[in-house]
N, C-alpha and C positions, 0 to 999 in steps of 0.2 A: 754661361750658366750662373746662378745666383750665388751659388754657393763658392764661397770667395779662398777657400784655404789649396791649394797644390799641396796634391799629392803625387811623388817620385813612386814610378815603378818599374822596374828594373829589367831588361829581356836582350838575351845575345849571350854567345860563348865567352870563357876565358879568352882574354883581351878584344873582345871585338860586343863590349855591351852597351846597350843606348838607354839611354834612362830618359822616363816617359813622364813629362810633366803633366798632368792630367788634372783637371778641377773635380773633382772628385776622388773619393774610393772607389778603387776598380771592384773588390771584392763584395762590396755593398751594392755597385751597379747590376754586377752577374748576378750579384742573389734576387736584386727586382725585376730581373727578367726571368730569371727563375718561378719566381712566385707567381708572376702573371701568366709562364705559361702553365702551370699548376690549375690555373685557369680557363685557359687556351682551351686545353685537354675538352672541358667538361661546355663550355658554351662558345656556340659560331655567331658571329654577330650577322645581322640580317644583311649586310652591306657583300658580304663573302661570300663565294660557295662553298662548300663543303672538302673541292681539292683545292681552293685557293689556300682555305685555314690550314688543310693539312701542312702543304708547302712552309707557310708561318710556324705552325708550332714546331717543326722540324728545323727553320731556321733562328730559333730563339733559343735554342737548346743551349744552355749554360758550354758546355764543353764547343761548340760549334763557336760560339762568341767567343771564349778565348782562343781558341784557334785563329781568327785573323788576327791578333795578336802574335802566338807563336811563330804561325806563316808568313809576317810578314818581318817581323823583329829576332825569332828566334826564340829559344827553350826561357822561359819565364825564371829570373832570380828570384830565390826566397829572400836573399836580404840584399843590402845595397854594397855597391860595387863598384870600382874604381869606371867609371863612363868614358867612351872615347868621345861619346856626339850625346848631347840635351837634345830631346824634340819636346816643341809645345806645337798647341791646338795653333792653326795657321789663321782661322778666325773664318768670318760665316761663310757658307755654303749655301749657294742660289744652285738651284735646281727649275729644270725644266722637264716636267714630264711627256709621255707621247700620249694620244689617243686610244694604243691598241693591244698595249699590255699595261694594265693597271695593276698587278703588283710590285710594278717598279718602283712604283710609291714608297708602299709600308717597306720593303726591303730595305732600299736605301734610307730611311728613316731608321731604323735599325743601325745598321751600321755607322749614321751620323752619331747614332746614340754613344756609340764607343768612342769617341774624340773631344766630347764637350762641345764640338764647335755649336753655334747657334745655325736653323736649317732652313731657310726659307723657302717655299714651295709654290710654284706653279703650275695646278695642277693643269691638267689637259680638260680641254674646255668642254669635250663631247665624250668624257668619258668618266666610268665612276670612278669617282673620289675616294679611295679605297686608304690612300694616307689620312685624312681626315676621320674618315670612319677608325682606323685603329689609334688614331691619337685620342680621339673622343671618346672609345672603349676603354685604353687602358689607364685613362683618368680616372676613371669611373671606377677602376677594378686596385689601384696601386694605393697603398699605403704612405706616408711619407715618405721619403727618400731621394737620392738622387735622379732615379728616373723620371719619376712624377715631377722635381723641379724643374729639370729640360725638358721634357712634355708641355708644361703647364707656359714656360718662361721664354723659353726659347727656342720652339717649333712653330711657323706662321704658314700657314696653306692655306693656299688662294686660286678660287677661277678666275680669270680675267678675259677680256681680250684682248688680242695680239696689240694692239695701240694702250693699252693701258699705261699710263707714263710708270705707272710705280716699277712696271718691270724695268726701265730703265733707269730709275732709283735703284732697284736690289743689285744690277750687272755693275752699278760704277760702287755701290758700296761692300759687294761679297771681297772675300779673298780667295774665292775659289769659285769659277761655273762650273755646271755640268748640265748639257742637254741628250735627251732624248729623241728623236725625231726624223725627219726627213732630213736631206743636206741640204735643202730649202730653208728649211726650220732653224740651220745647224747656224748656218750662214747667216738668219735675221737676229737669230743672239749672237754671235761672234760683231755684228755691224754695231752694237750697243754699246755705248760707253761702261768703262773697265779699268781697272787700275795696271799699269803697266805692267807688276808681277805676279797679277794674278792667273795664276794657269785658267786654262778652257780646256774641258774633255767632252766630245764632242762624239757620242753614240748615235751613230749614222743608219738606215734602212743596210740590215742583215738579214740574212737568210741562211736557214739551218737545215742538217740531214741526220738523218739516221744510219747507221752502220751496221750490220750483221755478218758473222759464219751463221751458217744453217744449224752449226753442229748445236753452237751456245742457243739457238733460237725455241726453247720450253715454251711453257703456256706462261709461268709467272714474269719472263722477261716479255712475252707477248703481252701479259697485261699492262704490263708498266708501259709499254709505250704506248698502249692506246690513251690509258690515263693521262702521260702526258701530251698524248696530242689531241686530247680532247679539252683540254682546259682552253688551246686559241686558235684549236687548226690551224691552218697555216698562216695563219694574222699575223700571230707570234714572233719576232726576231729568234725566240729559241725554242720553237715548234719545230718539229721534222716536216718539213717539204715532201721528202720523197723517204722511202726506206730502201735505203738500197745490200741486196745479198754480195758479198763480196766473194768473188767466185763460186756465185751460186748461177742456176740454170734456171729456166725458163719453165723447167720442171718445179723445180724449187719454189719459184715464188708464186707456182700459180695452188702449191701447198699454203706455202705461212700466208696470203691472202685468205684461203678458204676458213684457215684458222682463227684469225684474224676476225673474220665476219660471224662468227661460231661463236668465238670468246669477246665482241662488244657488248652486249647485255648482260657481264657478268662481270665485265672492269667498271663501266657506266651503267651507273644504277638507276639515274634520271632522265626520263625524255627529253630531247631536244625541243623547242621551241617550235610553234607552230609553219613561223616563215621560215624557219632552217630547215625542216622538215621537205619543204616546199623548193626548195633552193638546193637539199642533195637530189630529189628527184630531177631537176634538168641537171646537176652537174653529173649525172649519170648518163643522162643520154646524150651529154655532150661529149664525155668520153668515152661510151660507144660508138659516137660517129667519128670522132677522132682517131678512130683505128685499136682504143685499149678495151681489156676484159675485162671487163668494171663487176660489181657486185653493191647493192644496196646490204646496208646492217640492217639487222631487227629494227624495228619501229623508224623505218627510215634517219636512223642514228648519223651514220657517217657513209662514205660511199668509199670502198678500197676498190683499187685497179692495177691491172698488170699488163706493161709493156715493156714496146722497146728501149731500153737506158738514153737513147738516142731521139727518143718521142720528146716534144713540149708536152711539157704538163698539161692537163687539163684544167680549167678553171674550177673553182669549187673551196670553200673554205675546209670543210668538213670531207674532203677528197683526201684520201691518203694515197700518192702511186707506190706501187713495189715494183722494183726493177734489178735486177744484179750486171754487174759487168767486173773484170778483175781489178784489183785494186790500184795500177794504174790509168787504166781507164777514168776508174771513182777520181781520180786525182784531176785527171785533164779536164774532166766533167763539171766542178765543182764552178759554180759562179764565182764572179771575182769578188762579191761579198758576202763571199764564206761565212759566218762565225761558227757558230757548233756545230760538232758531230758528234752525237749521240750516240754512242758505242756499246755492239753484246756481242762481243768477242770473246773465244777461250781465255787466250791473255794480252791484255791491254799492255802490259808491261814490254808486249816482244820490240825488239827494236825496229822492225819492218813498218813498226805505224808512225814510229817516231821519225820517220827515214821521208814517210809518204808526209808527213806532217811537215817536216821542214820544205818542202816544194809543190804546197799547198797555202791557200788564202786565209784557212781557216785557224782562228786564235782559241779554240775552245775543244778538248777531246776530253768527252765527259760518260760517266754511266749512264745508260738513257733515262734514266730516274733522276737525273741531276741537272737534266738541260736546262731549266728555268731555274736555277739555282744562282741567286746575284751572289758573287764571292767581292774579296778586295779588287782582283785581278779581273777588267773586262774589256772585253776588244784589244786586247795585246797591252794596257795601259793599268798601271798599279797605280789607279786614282787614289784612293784611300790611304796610300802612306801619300801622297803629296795633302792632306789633309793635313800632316804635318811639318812645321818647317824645323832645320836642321838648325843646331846649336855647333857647332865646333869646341872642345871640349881637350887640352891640352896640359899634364899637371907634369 
């Protein structure tokens, strides 16, 4: 970042605080993301939809960005304080994006935004550019400050292709990778020249579910997950797959389906595209003949279906299956590349999920309104403090 002065801020308990070298005002940064989304609020840029921005202005929330702060370091000091460990910025971050969720972009740009580090980007070649579209916005919209200098300085996004030598410029010069993508993908950045201590995190093809009691299952928890599974269908690494009733019956789910199909024109307010449209009508009659009791939505929106927990899915982007089975079952069921589960449960907090979660694949148990929600914490791996390297700190 250009701006050349460290500033110490301070976060952890009596005797266990880490003091955060940071090229910037933390307090100046939050207020520019403050400001812009003050902004956010009021204009969608044309590059978004309308749930993607939502997603954004929800994760730009001044209290939400110190939070990965808090979360990962602990209760923020007001003044300075005796430190057991110094973190600085660990130096630039190469990114690889994927093709089939384009908010990975701006999110992670986001949160690069809190380290200072410089962010270099490659975007995904067949997909929209959605990092670039919010960096080009919030230039446009930012006043002087911290933000707008790491914006302007040191944010570089780029399409390429896979032969492009500079990627293998940015992998030997980052101090940090991170890819998105297939293990194909994961694998041709890891083959790249890299500096010995530079970590690699390496977001591999996941697959996510949904969770339900019948009891928690209302109309506004039923909307939130159509809204969230309507922004990738199942494309999504944190899209629900399937919605499964957890010891619910066969009675049950051929209910929250009907409801479901009732309540899509009123979560989704926009038509589908003309070849989606085109594309749920065979994935409905493909899982008709696959043995499930499918239902098209209004305006051929999405296609819901109900079988056995034990059926293969039906193909279909915009397919949501509902299935119930008990909650070991859900356990045994669960691909070996689990990530989220999308939870409307009475109480998340009971120990019984935590119990099913420790002998499960999956690293993510979230509100289903939070499935696509990028935190510090993803795939079982706290990338984001390795963002920082340690100081050791002995008086």
């Amino acid at each position: 970042m250009s701006e050349s002065a460290t500033r110490l801020q301070y976060f952890g308990h009596d005797g266990d605080v880490s003091a955060l070298a940071l090229p910037f005002d933390l307090t100046a940064l939050l207020a520019d993301w403050a400001s812009l989304r003050r902004r956010m609020v009021r204009d969608v840029p044309p590059a978004f939809s309308r749930d993607e921005w939502a997603y954004m202005v929800g994760f730009v929330a001044p209290e939400a960005l110190l939070g990965v702060f808090t979360s990962t370091f602990g209760p923020q000091q007001a003044e300075a304080s005796a430190a057991r460990r110094l973190l600085r910025p660990r130096g630039p971050l190469a990114l690889w994006l994927p093709n089939n969720v384009s908010l990975l972009g701006p999110l992670t740009l986001v949160l690069a935004s809190l380290t200072g580090n410089p962010l270099w980007v490659k975007a995904g070649s067949r997909s929209d550019d959605l990092c670039t579209a919010l960096r080009q916005w919030a230039l446009e919209q930012l006043a002087e400050g911290p933000l707008r200098r790491w914006l302007a300085d040191d944010v570089a996004v780029l399409q390429m292709p896979r032969d492009d030598p500079r990627q293998a410029n940015w992998s030997e010069a980052a101090a940090v990778r991170m890819v998105f993508g297939s293990d194909a993908g994961a694998r041709a950045i890891a083959a790249l020249p890299a500096r010995p201590t530079a970590p690699l995190f390496a977001f591999v093809d996941k697959k996510s579910q949904a969770w339900a009691e019948v009891a928690a299952l209302d109309d506004e928890a039923l909307r939130t997950l159509i809204r969230v599974f309507a922004i990738y269908g199942r494309a999504g690494c944190t899209s629900p797959a399937r919605l499964v009733l957890i010891d619910g019956t066969a009675a049950d789910c051929a209910r929250v389906a009907a409801r479901l199909v009732a309540l899509w024109p009123l979560a989704v307010k926009t038509d589908v595209a003309m070849h989606q449209a085109s594309a749920n009508v065979m994935a409905l009659q493909t899982a008709l003949a696959g043995g499930w009791h499918a239902t098209l939505a209004p305006r051929h929106a999405a296609v819901v279906c109900v079988g056995d927990a034990e059926l293969a899915d039906p193909p279909g982007q915009l397919l949501l299956p509902v299935v119930c089975a008990g909650l070991d079952a859900a356990v045994a069921a669960l691909p070996a590349n689990t990530q989220t589960i999308g939870h409307m449960v009475s109480d998340p907090a009971d120990s019984r999920w935590a119990l099913a979660l420790a002998d499960s694949p999956a690293c993510r148990f979230v509100p289903v309104g939070q499935m696509h929600h990028f935190g510090p914490v993803w795939d079982g791996f706290a990338f984001w403090r390795q963002l920082f390297e340690d100081v050791e700190v002995k008086t």
